[in-house]
N, C-alpha and C positions, 0 to 999 in steps of 0.2 A: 702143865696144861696139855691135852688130848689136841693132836693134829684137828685143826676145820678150818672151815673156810677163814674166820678169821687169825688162823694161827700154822698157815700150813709147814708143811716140812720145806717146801719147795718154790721160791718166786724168781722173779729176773727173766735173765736171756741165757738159754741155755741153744744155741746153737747146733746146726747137723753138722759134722764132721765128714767130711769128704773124704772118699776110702783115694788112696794117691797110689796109682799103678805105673809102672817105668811103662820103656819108648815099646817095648813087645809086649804087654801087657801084662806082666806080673805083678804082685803086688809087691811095692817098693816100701817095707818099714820101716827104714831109717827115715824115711821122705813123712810118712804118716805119722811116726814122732815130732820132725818136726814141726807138721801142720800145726798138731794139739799142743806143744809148746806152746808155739804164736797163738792160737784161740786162750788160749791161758792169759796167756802173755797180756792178752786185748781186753781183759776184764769180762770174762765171760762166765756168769755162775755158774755154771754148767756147760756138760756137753750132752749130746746125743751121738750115738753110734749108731750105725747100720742101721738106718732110715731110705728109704727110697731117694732123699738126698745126696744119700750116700752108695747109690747104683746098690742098693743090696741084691735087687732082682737078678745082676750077674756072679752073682759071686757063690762058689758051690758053700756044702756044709761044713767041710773041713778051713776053708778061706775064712767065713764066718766065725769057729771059735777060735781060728790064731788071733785075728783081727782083735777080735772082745779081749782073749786073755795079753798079749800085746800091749793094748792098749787101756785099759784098765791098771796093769802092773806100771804103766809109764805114765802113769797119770796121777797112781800112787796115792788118791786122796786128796789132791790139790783141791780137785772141784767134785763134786757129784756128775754121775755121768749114771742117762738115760740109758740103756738098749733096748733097741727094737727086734721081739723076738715073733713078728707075725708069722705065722701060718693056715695052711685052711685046717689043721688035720687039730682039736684042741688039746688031742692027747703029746703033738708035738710040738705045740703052742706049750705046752705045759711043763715040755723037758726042754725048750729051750731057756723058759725063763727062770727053770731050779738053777740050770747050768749060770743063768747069766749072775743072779742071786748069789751062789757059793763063791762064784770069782771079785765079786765086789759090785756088784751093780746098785745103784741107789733106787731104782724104776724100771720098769719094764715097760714100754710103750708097744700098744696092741690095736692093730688093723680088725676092724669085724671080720669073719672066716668068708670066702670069696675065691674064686678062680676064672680066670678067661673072661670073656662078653660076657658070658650067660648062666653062669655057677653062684647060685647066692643063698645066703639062708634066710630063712624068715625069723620074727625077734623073739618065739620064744627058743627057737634053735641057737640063737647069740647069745640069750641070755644063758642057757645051759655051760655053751662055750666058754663063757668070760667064770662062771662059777669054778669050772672045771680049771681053767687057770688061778684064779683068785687061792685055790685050797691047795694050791703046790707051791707058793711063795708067802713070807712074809710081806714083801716090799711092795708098794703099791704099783697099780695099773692105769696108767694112761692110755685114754684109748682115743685113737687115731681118728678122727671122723672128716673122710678126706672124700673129694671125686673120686678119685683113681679106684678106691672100692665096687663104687655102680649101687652101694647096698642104704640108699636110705634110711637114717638112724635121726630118729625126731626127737626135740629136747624133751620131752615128756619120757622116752622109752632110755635115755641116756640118764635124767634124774629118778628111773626108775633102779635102774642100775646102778647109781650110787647110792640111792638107800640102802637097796637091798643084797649088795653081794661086797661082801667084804672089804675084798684089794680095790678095787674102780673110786678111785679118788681125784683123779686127773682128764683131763679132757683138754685136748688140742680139735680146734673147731678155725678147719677150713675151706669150709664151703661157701657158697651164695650167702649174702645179708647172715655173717658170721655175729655181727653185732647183736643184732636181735636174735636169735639162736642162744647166745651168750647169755641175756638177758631171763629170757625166758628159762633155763638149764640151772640159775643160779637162785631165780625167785622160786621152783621147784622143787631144787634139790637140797638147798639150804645149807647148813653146815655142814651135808655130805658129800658137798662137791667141792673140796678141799683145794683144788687148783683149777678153775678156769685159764685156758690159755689159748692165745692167740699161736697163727700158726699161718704160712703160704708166704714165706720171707718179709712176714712186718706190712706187708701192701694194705693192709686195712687195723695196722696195730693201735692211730689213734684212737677211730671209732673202737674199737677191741676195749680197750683200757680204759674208755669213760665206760660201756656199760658193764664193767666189772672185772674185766682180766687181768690176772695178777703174775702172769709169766708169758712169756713168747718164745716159741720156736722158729728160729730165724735161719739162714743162711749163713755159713760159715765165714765169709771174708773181711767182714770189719765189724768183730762187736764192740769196737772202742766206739765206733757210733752209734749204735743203735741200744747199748747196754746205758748209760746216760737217761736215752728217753723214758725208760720204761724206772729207772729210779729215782728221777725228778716226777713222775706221775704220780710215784704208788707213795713218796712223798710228801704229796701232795700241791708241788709246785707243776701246775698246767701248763702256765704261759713257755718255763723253759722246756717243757716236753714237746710243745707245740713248737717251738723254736727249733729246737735239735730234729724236731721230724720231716718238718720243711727245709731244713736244710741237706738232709740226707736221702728224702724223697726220689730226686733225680736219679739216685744210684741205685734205691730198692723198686722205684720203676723199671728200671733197665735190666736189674738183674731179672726181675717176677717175669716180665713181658718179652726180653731177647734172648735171656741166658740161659732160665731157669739153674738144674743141677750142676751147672758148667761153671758160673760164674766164678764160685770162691776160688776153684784149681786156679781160672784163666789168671785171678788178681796173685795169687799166693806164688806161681811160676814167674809175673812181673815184679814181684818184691825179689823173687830170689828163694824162697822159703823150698821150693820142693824143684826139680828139676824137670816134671812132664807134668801136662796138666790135661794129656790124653784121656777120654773114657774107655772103658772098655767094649769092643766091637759088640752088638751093631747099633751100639749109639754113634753117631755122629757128633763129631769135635765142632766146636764153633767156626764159624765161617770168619777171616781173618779179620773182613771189614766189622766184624760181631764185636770179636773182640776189642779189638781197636779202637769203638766207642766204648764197651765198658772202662777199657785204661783211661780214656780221655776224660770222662765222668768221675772218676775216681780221682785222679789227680789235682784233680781243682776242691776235694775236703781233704788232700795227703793224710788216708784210712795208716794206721798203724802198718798194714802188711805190705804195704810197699816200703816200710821203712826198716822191718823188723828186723831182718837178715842182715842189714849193713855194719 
């Protein structure tokens, strides 16, 4: 049977992977291994690499393919794993995601092309874009549709794009009223939108999942709970999806709203799993009382990664 919507290659929680940098900011991978361990470890279908979750924006081009091959080799086929090979330039959108491809990538996740406040393209210059990547990869293309871009992308010109261009089979949709977005992407695109997904750490993954989302990109630190909800849904059992989401609410509140990108290091450094859970300069590390409620939130559903390391 041919990937579609009813049949895709790809569902669940497939989490972002926090790139783990020691006390001077280099990147630590023995500490990165054993993030992706414990995300393994936690039942997580998948991963995502170098996402804006994972500070890609600091990290040069040589940091980028240790990191991918790294990790990738140590991950060895356990799970499928996403990379994120944005860029504004499509012709190096294009060789980042041949490179991600040959090393073992199952996806390639792709930002519309964009730069600064005020560099954006218009859609049929995205469309050209996404083509030009779609004809240098076999592996499908999820494409990002986030704020951070600036570049409004309407479900109409997104189930445009999966009719019409090859790879464009996935969509992580998080923006405003993602629900109805979602909605409308799926009644359009039809069985060429092979993966709708939720996306912005799970904060609107109920409403996400009733109007048709069949995978989430979440935050790295506890997919033991959040990996549950999404397969008691697609399932078909509601009430205990509704049950597991109310119960872990508190903590994907806190992450979305206090933590943001910070959150997974802060829990994975309280379990023991990695040794610094610094960003790289000139992000700003959590503020201690910050953290302090995420632990304290965390502690009272005892999430796998405070236990993993012991």
């Amino acid at each position: 049977m041919s990937p579609s919507a009813r049949n895709p290659r790809f569902r669940g929680v497939f989490p972002v992977v926090p790139t783990i940098f020691d006390a001077a900011g280099n990147l630590d991978l023995d500490g990165q291994k054993r993030c992706v361990d414990f995300m393994i470890d936690a039942g997580s279908n998948g991963l995502c690499i170098l996402a804006n979750f994972s500070e890609q924006f600091v990290l040069s081009d040589e940091e980028r393919a240790v990191l991918t091959r790294v990790m990738l080799e140590h991950v060895g086929g356990r799970v499928p794993v996403i990379v994120t090979t944005s860029h504004y330039s499509s012709r190096l959108c294009a060789e980042r995601s041949r490179q991600a491809q040959a090393m073992g990538a199952a996806m390639v996740m792709v930002m519309p092309p964009y730069h600064g406040a005020t560099i954006r393209v218009a859609e049929p210059g995205i469309e050209r874009f996404f083509r030009t990547v779609s004809d240098a990869i076999e592996i499908p293309i999820m494409i990002q549709d986030a704020p951070v871009s600036g570049t409004a992308l309407s479900a109409s010109f997104l189930a445009k794009l999966a009719r019409e261009v090859a790879a464009v089979a996935y969509f992580k949709i998080e923006v405003p009223f993602a629900a109805g977005k979602l909605r409308t992407l799926i009644a359009e695109g039809g069985d060429h939108v092979e993966g709708p997904w939720d996306g912005e750490e799970a904060i609107t993954l109920m409403a996400d999942l009733e109007a048709g989302a069949t995978g989430s990109m979440t935050g790295g630190g506890y997919p033991d709970g959040l990996v549950p909800i999404v397969r008691d849904y697609l399932a078909g059992d509601r009430e205990a999806a509704q049950r597991g989401y109310d119960r872990w609410l508190p903590l994907i509140n806190y992450e979305n709203r206090q933590c943001g990108l910070l959150a997974a290091k802060s829990l994975m450094l309280a379990g023991g799993i990695i040794a610094c859970d610094a960003p790289r300069e000139p992000i700003a590390p959590l503020h201690p009382a910050t953290r302090a409620g995420l632990i304290e939130i965390a502690k009272r559903l005892d999430p796998l990664v405070l236990r993993w390391a012991n």
